[in-house]
C-alpha positions in Angstrom: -5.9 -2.4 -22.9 -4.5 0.0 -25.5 -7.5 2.6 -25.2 -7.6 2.2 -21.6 -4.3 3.3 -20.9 -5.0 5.9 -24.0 -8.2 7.3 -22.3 -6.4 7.4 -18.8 -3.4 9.4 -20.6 -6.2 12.1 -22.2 -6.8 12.7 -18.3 -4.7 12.0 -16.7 -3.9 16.2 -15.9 -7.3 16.7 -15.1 -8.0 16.0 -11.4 -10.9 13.6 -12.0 -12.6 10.2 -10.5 -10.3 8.6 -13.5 -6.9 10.2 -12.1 -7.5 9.3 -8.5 -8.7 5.7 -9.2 -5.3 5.3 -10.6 -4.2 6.8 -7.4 -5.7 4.5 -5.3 -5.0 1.5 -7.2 -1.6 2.1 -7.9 -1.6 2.7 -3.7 -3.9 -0.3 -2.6 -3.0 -3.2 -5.3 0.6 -3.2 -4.3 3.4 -6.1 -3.2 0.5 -6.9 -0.4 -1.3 -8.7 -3.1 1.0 -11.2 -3.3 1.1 -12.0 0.0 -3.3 -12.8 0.3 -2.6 -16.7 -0.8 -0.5 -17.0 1.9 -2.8 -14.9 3.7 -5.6 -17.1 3.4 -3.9 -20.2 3.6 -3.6 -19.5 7.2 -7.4 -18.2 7.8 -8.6 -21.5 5.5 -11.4 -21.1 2.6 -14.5 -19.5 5.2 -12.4 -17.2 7.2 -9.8 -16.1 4.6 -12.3 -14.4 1.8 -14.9 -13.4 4.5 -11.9 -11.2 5.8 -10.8 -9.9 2.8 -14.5 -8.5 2.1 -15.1 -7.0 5.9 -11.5 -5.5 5.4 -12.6 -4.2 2.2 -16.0 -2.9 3.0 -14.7 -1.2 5.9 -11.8 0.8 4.5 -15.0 1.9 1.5 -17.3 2.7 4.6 -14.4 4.8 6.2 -12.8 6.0 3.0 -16.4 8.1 2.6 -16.3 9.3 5.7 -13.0 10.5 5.3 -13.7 12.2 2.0 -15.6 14.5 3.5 -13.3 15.8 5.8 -11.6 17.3 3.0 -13.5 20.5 3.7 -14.5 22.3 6.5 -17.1 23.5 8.2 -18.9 23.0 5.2 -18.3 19.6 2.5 -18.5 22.1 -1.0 -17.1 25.5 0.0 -15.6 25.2 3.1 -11.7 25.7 3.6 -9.4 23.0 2.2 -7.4 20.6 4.2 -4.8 19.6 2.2 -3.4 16.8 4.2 -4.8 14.4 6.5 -3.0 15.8 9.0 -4.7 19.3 8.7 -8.2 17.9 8.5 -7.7 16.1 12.0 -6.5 19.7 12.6 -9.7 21.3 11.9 -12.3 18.8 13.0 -10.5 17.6 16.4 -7.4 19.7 17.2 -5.2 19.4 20.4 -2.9 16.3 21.1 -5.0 13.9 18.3 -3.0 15.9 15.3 0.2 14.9 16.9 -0.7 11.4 16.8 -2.6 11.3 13.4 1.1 12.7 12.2 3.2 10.1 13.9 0.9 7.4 13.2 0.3 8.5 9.4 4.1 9.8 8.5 5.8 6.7 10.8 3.5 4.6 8.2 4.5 6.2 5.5 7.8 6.0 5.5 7.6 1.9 6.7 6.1 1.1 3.1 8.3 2.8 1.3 11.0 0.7 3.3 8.4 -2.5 2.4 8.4 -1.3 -1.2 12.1 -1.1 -1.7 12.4 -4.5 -0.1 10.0 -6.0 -2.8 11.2 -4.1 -5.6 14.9 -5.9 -5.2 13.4 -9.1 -4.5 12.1 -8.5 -8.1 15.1 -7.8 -9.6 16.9 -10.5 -8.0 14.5 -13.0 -9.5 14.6 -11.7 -12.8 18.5 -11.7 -12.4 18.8 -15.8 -11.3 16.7 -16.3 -14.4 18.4 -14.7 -16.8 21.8 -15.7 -15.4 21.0 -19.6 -15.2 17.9 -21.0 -15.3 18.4 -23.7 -12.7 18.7 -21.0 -10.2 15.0 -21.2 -9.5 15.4 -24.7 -8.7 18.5 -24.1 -6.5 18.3 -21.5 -4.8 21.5 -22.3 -2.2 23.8 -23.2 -5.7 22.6 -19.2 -7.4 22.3 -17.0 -4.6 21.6 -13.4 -5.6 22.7 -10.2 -3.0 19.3 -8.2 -2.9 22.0 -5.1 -1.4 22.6 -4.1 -5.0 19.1 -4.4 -6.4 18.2 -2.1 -3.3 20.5 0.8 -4.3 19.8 0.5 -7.9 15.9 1.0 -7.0 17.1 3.8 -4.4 18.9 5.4 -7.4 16.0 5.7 -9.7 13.6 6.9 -6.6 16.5 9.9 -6.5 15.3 11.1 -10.0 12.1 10.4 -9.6 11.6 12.5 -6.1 12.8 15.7 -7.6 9.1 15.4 -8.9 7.8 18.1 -7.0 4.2 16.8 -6.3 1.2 14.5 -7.1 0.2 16.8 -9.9 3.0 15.8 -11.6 2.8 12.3 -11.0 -0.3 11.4 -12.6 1.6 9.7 -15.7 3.5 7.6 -13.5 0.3 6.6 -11.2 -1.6 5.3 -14.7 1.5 3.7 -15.8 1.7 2.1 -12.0 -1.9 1.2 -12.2 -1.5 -0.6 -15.2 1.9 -2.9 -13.9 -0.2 -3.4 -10.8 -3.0 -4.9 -13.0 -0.5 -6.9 -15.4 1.1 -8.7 -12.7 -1.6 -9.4 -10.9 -3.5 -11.2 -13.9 0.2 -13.0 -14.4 -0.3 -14.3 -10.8 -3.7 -15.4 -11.1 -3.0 -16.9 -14.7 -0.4 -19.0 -13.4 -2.2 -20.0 -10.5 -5.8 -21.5 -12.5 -3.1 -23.2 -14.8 -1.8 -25.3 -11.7 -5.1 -26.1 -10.4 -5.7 -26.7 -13.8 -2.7 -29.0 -14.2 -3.3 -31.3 -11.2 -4.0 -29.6 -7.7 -7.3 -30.0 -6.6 -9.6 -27.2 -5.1 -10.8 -28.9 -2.1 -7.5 -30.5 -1.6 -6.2 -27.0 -0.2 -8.0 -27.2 2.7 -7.1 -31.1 3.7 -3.9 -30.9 3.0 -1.5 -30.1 6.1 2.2 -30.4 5.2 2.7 -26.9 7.3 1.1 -27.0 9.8 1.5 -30.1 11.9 5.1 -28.9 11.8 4.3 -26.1 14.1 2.8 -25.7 17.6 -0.6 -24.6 18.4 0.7 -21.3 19.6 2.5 -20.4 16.2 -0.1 -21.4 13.9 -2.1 -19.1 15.9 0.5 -16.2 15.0 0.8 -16.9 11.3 -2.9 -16.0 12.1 -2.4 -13.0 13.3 0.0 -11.7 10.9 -2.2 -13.1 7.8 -4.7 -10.7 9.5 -1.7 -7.7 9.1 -1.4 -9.1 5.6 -4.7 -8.3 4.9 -4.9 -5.2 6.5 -1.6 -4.3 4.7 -3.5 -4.7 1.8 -6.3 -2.2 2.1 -3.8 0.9 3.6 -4.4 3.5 1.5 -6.5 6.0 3.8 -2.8 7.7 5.0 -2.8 10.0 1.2 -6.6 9.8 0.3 -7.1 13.4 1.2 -3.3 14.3 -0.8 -5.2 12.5 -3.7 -8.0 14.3 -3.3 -6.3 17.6 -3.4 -5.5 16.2 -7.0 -9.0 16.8 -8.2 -11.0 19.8 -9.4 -13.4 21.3 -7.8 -16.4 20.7 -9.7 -18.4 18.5 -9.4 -17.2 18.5 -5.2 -14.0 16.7 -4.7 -15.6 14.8 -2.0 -18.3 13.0 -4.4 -15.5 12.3 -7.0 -13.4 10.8 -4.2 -16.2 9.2 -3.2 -16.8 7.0 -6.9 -13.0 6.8 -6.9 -12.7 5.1 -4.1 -16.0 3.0 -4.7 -13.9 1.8 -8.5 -10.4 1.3 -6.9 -11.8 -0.4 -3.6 -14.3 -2.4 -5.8 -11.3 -3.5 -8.6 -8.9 -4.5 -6.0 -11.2 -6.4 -3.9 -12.1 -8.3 -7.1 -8.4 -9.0 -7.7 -7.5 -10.0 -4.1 -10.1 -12.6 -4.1 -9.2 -13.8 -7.1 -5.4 -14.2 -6.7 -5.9 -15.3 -3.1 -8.3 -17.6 -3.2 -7.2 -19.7 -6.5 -3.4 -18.8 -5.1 -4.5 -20.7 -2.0 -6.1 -23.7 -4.3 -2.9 -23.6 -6.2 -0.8 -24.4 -3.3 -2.7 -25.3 0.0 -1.7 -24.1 2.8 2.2 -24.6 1.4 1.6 -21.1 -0.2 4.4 -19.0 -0.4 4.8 -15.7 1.3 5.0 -14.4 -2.2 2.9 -15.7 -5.1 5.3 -15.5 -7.9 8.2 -17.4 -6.0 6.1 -20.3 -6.0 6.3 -20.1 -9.5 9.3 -21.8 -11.4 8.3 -22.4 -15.6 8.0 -19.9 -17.8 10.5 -18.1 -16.9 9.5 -15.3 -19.8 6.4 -14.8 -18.0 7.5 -14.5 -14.4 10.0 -12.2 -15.8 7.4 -9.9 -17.2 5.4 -10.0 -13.8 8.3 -9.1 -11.6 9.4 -6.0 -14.6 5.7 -5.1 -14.3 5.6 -5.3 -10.1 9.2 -3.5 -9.8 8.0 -0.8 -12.3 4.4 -0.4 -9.7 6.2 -0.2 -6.9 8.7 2.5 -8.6 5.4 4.2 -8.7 3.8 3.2 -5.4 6.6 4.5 -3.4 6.1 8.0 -5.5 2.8 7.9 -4.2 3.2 7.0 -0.4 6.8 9.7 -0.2 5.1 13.0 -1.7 3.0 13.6 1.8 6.5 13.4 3.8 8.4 15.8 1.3 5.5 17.7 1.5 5.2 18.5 5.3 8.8 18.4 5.8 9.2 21.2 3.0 6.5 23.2 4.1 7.4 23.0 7.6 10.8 24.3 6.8 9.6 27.3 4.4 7.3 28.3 7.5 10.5 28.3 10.2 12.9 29.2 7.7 11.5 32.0 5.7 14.5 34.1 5.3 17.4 31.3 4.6 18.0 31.2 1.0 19.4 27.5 1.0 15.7 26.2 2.0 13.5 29.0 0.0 15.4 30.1 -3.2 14.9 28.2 -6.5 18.0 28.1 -9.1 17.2 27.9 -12.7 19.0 25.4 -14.5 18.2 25.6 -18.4 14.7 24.4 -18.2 14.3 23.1 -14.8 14.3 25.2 -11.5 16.1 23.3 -8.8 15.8 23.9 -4.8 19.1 23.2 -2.8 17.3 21.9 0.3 14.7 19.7 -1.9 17.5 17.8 -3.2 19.5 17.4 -0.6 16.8 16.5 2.1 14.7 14.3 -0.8 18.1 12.2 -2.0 18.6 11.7 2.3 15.4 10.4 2.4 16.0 8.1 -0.1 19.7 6.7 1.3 18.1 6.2 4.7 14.9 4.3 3.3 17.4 2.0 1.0 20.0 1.2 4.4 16.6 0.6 6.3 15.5 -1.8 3.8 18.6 -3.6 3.7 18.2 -4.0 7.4 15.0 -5.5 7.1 14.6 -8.0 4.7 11.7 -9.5 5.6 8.7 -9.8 2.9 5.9 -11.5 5.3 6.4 -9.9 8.4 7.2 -6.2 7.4 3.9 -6.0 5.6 1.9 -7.4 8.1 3.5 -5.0 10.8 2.5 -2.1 9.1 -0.4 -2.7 8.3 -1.2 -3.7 11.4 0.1 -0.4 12.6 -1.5 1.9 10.9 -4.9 0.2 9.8 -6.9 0.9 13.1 -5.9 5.1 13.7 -5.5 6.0 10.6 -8.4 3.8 8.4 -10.7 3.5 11.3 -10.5 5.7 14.5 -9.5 9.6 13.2 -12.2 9.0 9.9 -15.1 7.8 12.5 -14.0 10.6 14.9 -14.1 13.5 12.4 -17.2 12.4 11.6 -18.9 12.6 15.1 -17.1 15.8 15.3 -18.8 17.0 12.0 -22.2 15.6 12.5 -22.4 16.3 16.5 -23.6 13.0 17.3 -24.6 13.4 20.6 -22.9 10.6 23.4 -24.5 7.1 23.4 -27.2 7.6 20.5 -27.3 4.8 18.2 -25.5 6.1 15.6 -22.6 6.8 18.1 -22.4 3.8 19.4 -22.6 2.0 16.4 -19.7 3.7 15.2 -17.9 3.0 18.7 -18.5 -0.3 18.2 -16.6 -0.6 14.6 -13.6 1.1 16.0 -13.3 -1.0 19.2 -13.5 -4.0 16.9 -11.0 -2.8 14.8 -8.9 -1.7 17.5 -8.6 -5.4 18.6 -7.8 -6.6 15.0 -5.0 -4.2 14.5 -3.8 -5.3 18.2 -3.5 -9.3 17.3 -2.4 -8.6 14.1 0.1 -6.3 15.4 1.0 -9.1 18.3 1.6 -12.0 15.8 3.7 -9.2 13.5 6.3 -8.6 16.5 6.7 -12.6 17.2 7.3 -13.1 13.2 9.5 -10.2 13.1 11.6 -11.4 16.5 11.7 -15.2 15.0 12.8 -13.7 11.6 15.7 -11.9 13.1 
């Protein structure tokens, strides 16, 4: 692990398949990992991993597609589209950029919201722990506000967002990555060593202490959201071309982004099966919305995985925020170009600080943390946002700017083929988005 993280360090300021891998993992294998046993447990052992590996080969069939919309007209030399939003811009144009933006940037800022939820659920754990160790055992006896561990994770996000942009961020992606990873092995570790311990594999799927408690009609919307779940899961097409600005240009940033996305799809798929599925064996279908609460013994080692998943998602929300300070900031400069306040820079010792950066970054922050104190719910956040945003933004814009691009003429095979994925994951996102709502309405 040690010359892993040393060989990611050596390059991790030089734009390469390494860098955005790092990107991409630290973006895909986030809190929505911990949510796939619970996930499956709804879907059962044939539907749950079947949909975890058309989600995931999918999002690499779309993620290629959209990595070559980087350029334009032409995928070596053509002009640079440095956000998604400017390369719906140059392959589509007219009212589709407005909705690529709301869909992407309203997505955006619902997982940093989902992040900073998770991150304080973290904390809390690790704080009933080390306060009293009966608290995992009694939950109503230890309660633990998740209000404070949501402004303390909203204060670090303030020094960390004065970053000014991915370039800068690579340390923290690697570092990220390597949480994501940590916890994740925790998680799976802990869930062989129950199976191991006395829950049988085939019992998960016989078992039904959930379900008969529930009507028909609900068990069929815990299906629907397991479906957001997984969708969740696999949302990282809203900054693949901001990580792809990240690399140099030769070899072409669209073949690089190409084998980045082939290792970071390919490394979380691998772990989302694993933690799923022997999550799922571990527990039945009395999984918990988050794999690590099911969890009560050692506390040492559930402390490490919750430090290591509050320290990804420190890093995760760096990754899905820089796109909105980005177009924000750049909107501004273009509108404002004379007002000092939103232009000028002010050198303080070593560091050159913008007045409007730090203001509008540290409001961004506050009304992400109140947000997330709002909505406190793990499950049924996730589910709605990927629900959301999987369908436009993984699916529809990457399969349109590619007709656009190739000039597939109307009804040929290959158009229709590709008509056909997008109407099928237009309905996906629509159920899933359906059985979000009703979990979110029953929650509140």
């Amino acid at each position: 692990m040690n010359n892993i993280i040393y060989i990611f360090i050596c390059v991790c300021n030089a734009g390469t398949w390494v860098t955005a891998s790092a990107h991409i993992i630290t973006a895909v294998i986030g809190s929505g990992v911990l949510s796939l046993a619970w996930a499956i447990a709804q879907l059962g052992w044939v539907a749950g991993p079947a949909t975890l590996i058309i989600f995931s080969l999918v999002t690499l069939f779309t993620s290629t597609l959209l990595a070559d919309a980087y350029r334009h007209p032409d995928l070596g030399t053509g002009h640079r589209n440095y956000t998604y939003m400017d390369a719906v811009r140059a392959h589509l144009g007219g009212v589709k950029v407005q909705l690529c933006g709301l869909a992407q940037y309203a997505n955006l800022v619902g997982v940093t919201v989902g992040y900073t939820v998770t991150a304080s659920m973290c904390m809390g754990t690790i704080c009933r722990s080390v306060r009293r160790k009966k608290c995992l055992h009694a939950e109503d006896n230890c309660h633990v506000s998740t209000t404070i561990y949501m402004i303390i994770f909203g204060c670090i996000q303030l020094i960390l967002c004065q970053v000014p942009n991915y370039h800068k961020l690579s340390w923290i992606s690697i570092l990220a990555a390597v949480m994501s990873i940590t916890y994740s092995f925790i998680g799976l570790g802990l869930s062989v060593a129950k199976v191991a311990a006395g829950t049988q594999l085939n019992e998960g799927a016989e078992v039904t202490t959930t379900w008969p408690t529930v009507s028909e009609a609900q068990r069929l919307w815990k299906i629907f959201q397991a479906i957001g779940n997984i969708a969740f899961a696999y949302a990282y097409s809203t900054v693949l071309i901001e990580i792809q600005d990240t690399l140099k240009s030769s070899p072409a940033e669209n073949k690089t982004m190409k084998r980045a996305s082939f290792v970071g799809i390919s490394t979380t798929t691998i772990f989302y099966l694993l933690c799923g599925c022997v999550g799922y064996a571990a527990f039945g279908e009395d999984a918990p919305g988050d794999l690590l609460s099911g969890f009560h013994q050692p506390l040492w080692l559930l402390n490490v995985a919750n430090v290591s998943l509050a320290i990804h998602l420190i890093g995760a929300y760096q990754v899905f925020v820089q796109p909105i300070f980005s177009l924000v900031e750049s909107s501004c400069r273009q509108r404002w170009p004379e007002v000092k306040f939103v232009t000028a820079d002010h050198q303080i010792t070593s560091f050159h600080v913008n007045c409007f950066i730090l203001v509008w970054r540290s409001a961004y922050v506050a009304v992400t943390t109140v947000l997330a104190m709002l909505l406190p719910f793990f499950n049924v956040f996730l589910a709605l946002i990927g629900a959301a945003s999987f369908w436009p933004l993984t699916v529809y814009f990457p399969i349109e700017m590619y007709i656009a691009r190739a000039k597939l003429p109307k009804f040929s095979f290959s158009w229709m083929g590709l008509q056909a994925l997008s109407l099928a994951c237009l309905l996906v996102s629509l159920v899933a988005a359906a059985g979000s709502v009703e979990g979110l309405i029953q929650s509140l």
